[in-house]
C-alpha positions as CSV (number, residue, x, y, z in Angstrom):
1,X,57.5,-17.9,24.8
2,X,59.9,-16.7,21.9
3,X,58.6,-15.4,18.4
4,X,58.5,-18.0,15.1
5,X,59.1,-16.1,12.2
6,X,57.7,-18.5,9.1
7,X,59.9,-19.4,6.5
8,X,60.6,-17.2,3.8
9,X,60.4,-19.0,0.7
10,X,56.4,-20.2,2.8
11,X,56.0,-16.3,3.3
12,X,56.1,-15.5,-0.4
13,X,54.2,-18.4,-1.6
14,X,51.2,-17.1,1.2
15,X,52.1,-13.7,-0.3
16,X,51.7,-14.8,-4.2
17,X,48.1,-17.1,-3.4
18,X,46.9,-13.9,-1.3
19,X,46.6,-12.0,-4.8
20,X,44.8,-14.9,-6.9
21,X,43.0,-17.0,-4.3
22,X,42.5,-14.9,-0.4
23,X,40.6,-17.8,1.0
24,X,42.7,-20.1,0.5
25,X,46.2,-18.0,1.7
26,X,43.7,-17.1,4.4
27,X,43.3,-20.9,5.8
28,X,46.8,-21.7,5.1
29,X,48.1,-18.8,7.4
30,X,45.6,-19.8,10.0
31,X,47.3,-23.2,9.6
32,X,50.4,-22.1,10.0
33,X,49.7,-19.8,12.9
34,X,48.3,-22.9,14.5
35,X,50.8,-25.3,13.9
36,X,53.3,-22.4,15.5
37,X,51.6,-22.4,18.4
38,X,51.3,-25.8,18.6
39,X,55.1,-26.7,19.0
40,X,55.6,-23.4,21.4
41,X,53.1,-25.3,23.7
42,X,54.5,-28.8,23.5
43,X,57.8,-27.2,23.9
44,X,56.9,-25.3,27.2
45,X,55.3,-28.6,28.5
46,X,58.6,-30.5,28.0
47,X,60.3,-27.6,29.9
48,X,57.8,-27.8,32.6
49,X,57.7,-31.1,33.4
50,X,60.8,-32.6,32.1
51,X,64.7,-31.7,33.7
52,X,67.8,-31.6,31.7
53,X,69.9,-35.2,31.9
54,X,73.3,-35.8,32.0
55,X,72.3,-37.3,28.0
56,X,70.7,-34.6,26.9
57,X,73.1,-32.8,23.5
58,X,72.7,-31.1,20.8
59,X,71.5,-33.8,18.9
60,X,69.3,-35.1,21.7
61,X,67.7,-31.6,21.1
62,X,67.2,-31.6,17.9
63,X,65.6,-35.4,17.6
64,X,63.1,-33.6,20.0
65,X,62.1,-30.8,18.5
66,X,61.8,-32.7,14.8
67,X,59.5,-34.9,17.2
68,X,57.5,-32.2,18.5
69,X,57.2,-30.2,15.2
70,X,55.6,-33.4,13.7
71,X,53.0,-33.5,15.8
72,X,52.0,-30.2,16.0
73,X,51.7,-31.0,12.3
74,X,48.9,-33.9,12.9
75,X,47.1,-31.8,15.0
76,X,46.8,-28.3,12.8
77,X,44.0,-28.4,10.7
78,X,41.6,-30.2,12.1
79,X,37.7,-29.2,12.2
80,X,36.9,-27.2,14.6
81,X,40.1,-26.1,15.6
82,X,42.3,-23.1,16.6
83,X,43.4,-22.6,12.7
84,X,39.2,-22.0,11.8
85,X,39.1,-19.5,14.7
86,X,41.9,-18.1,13.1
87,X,40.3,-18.2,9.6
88,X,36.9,-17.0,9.8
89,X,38.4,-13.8,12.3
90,X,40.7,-13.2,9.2
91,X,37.6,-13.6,6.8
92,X,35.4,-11.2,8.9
93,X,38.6,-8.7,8.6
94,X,38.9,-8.8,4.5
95,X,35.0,-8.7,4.5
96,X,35.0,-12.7,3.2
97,X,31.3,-14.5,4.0
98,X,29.9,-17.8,4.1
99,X,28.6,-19.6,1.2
100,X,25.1,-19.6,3.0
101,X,23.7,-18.9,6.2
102,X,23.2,-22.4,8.2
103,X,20.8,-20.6,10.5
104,X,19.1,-17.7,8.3
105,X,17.2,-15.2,10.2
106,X,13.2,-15.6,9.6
107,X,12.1,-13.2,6.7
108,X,10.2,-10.4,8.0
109,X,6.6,-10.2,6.1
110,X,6.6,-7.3,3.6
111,X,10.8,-7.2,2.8
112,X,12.0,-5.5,-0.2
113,X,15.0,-4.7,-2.1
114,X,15.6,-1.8,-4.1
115,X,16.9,-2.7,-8.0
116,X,20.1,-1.6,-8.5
117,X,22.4,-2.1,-11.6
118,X,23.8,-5.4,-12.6
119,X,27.0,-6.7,-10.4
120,X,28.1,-9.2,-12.6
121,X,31.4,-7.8,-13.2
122,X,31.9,-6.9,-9.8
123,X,31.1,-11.3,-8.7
124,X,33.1,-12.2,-11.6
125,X,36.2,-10.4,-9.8
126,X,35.8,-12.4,-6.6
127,X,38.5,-15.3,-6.7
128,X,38.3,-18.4,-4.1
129,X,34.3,-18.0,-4.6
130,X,32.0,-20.6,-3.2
131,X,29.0,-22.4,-5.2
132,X,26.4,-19.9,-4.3
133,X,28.4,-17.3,-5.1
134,X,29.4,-18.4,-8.2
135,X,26.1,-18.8,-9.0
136,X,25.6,-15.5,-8.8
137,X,28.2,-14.2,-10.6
138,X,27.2,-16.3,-13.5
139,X,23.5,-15.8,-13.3
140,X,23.5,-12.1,-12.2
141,X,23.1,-10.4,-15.7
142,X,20.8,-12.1,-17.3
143,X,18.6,-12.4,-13.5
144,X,18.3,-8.3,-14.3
145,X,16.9,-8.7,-17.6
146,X,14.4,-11.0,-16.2
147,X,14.0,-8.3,-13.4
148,X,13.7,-5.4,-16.1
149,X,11.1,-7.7,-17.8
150,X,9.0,-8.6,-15.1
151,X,9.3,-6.0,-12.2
152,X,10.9,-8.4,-10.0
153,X,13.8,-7.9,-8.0
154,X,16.7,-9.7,-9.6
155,X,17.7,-11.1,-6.1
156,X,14.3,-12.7,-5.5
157,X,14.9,-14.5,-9.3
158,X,18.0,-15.5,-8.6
159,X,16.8,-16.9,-5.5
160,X,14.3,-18.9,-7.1
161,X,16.9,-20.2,-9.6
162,X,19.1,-21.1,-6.7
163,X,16.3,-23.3,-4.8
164,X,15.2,-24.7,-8.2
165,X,18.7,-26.1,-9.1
166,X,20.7,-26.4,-6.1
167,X,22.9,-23.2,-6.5
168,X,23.1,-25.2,-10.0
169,X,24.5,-28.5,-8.6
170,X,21.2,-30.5,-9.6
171,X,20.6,-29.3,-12.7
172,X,18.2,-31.5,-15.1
173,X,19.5,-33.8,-17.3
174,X,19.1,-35.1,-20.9
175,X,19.1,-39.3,-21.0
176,X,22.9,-38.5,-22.2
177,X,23.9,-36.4,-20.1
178,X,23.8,-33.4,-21.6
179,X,22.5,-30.2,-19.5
180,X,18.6,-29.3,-20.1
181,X,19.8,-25.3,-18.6
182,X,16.3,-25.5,-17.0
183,X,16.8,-23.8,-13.8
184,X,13.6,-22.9,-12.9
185,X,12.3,-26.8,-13.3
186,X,9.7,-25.4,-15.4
187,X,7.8,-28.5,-17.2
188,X,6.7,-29.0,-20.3
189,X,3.0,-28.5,-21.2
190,X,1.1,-29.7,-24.1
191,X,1.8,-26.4,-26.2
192,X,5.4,-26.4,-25.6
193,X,7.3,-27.0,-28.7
194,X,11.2,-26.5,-27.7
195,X,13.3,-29.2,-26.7
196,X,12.2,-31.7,-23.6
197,X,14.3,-33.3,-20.7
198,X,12.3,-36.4,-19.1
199,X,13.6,-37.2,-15.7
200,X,12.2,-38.5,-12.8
201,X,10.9,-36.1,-9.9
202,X,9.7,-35.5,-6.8
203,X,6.1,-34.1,-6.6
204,X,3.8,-34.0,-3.2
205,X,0.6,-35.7,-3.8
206,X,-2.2,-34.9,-1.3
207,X,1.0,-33.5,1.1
208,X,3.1,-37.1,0.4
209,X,6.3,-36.7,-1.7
210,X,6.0,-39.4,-4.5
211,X,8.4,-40.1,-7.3
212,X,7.1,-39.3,-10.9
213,X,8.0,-39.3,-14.7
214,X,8.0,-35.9,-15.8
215,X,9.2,-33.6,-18.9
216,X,10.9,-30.4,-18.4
217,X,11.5,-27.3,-21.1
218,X,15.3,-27.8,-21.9
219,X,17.4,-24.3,-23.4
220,X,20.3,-24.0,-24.9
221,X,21.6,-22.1,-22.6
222,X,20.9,-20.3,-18.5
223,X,20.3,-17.5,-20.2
224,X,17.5,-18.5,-22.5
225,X,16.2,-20.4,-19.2
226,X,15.8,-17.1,-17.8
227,X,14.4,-15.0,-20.6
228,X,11.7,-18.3,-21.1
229,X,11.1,-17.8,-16.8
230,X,10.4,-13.8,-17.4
231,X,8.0,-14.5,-20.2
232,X,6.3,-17.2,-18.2
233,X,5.7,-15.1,-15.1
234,X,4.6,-12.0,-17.2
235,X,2.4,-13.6,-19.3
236,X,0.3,-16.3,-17.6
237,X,-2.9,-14.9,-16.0
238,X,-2.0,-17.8,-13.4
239,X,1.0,-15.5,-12.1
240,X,-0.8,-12.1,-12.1
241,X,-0.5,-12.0,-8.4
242,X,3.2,-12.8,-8.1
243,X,4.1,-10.0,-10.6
244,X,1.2,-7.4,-8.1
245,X,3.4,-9.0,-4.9
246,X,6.4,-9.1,-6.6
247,X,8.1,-6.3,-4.9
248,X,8.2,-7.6,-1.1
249,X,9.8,-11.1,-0.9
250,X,7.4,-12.3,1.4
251,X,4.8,-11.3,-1.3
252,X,6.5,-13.0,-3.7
253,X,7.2,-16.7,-2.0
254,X,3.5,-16.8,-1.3
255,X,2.4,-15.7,-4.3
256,X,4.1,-18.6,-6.0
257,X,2.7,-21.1,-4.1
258,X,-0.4,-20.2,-4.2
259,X,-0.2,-19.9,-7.8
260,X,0.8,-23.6,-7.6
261,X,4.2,-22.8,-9.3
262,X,5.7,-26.2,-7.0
263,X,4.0,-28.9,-5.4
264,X,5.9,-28.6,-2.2
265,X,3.8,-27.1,0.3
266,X,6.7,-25.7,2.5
267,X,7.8,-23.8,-0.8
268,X,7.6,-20.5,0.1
269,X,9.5,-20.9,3.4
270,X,12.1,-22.8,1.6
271,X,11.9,-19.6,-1.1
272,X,12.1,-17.2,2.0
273,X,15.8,-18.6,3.1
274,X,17.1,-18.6,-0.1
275,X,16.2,-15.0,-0.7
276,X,17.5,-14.4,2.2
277,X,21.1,-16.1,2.1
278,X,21.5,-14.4,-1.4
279,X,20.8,-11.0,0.3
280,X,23.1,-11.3,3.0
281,X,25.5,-12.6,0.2
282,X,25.3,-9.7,-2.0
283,X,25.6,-7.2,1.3
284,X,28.7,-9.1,2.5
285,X,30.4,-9.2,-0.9
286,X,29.8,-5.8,-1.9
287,X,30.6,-4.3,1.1
């Protein structure tokens, strides 16, 4: 089989998106690798099984290889094919990650993380980032204050924020629209005098999901959210317990649901995955 080279004006475009976006030269290589191998195979199986006829010319030739360069075309890219072999070997290589682990390992009862200093400059760097870690480039700093207020590992507060909101996707909502920056879904109580989101919810009920009316605290920005989510935790005798446990993330997901921060009694496993997807996000990312 004889060596493609890819086209030179393709090679410095790969070349120029490598610098600004590495996930996405990375998947358009592993494209183009594919689609090369492709049309070597279709060729060798039209030299294989096919003779040469007294018809065959140059231009013969050429209709035939346009042909077969087509459809290697149609089939590059598609899911679970060669080009995402190629891509996530290539992403392991650079030290790229997943978004989120679709199998997280069990949480082992008494984990902890060790503070460090705040990595928002170093997420903010990352181009080609996914939702989650977006998230955490955006939320990191102000997830440290909250950690510095509290005693709290900043991971395990981010981690809450992340369940709470979706990585930020279902963030609640003013009736126009406009975003309440609640990302803890903290409601609002009878002696909360800030601004107020009503929205509809889901709440468990004797262990049955039901659909309520409820008002939420709405900021005017994440970062308030946070500083609002530090004081609540620190203060309330209700969460006196979670800020004791604080320190293991096992100590901390049961803590909150015993403290009845969420109706969902599966909370603190659902808490438990998230902490540990944005673990093994920041140890991929920073490695």
């Amino acid at each position: 089989m004889r060596t493609v080279g890819l086209d030179a004006n393709a090679l410095r475009s790969l070349q120029a998106s490598a610098g600004s976006n590495p996930r996405a030269a990375i998947a358009e290589t592993a494209k183009q690798f594919e689609s090369l191998f492709m049309q070597e195979l279709m060729k060798s199986m039209r030299q294989a099984t096919l003779a040469s006829g007294m018809l065959d010319n140059s231009g013969t030739k050429m209709g035939t290889e346009l042909l077969d360069s087509q459809l290697a075309q149609k089939l590059t890219g598609l899911p679970g094919g060669l080009s995402a072999m190629i891509a996530r070997q290539l992403e392991r290589q650079v030290g790229g990650g997943e978004a989120a682990d679709p199998h997280p390992s069990p949480l082992p009862k008494g984990e902890g993380v060790t503070r460090s200093a705040p990595q928002a400059q170093v997420w903010n760097r990352l181009p080609g980032a996914s939702r989650a870690e977006n998230f955490i480039a955006r939320h990191s700093e102000s997830a440290e204050k909250a950690s510095a207020d509290t005693g709290i590992p900043a991971a395990f507060i981010l981690s809450q924020a992340a369940l709470e909101s979706g990585w930020g996707k279902r963030d609640i909502r003013h009736a126009d629209g406009s975003a309440s920056h609640n990302l803890f879904g903290i409601k609002a109580g009878a002696n909360w005098k800030g601004a107020v989101a009503e929205v509809t919810t889901t709440e468990y009920i004797d262990g049955e999901p039901r659909k309520v009316t409820a008002k939420f605290r709405a900021y005017v920005s994440p970062e308030e959210s946070f500083r609002d989510y530090a004081q609540l935790i620190k203060t309330s005798p209700r969460y006196a317990g979670v800020v004791e446990q604080g320190g293991s993330a096992q100590g901390f997901a049961t803590g909150l649901q015993r403290a009845g921060y969420a109706t969902d009694p599966a909370y603190a496993d659902k808490l438990g995955r998230v902490i540990n997807t944005t673990l093994r996000l920041q140890r991929d990312l920073t490695t």
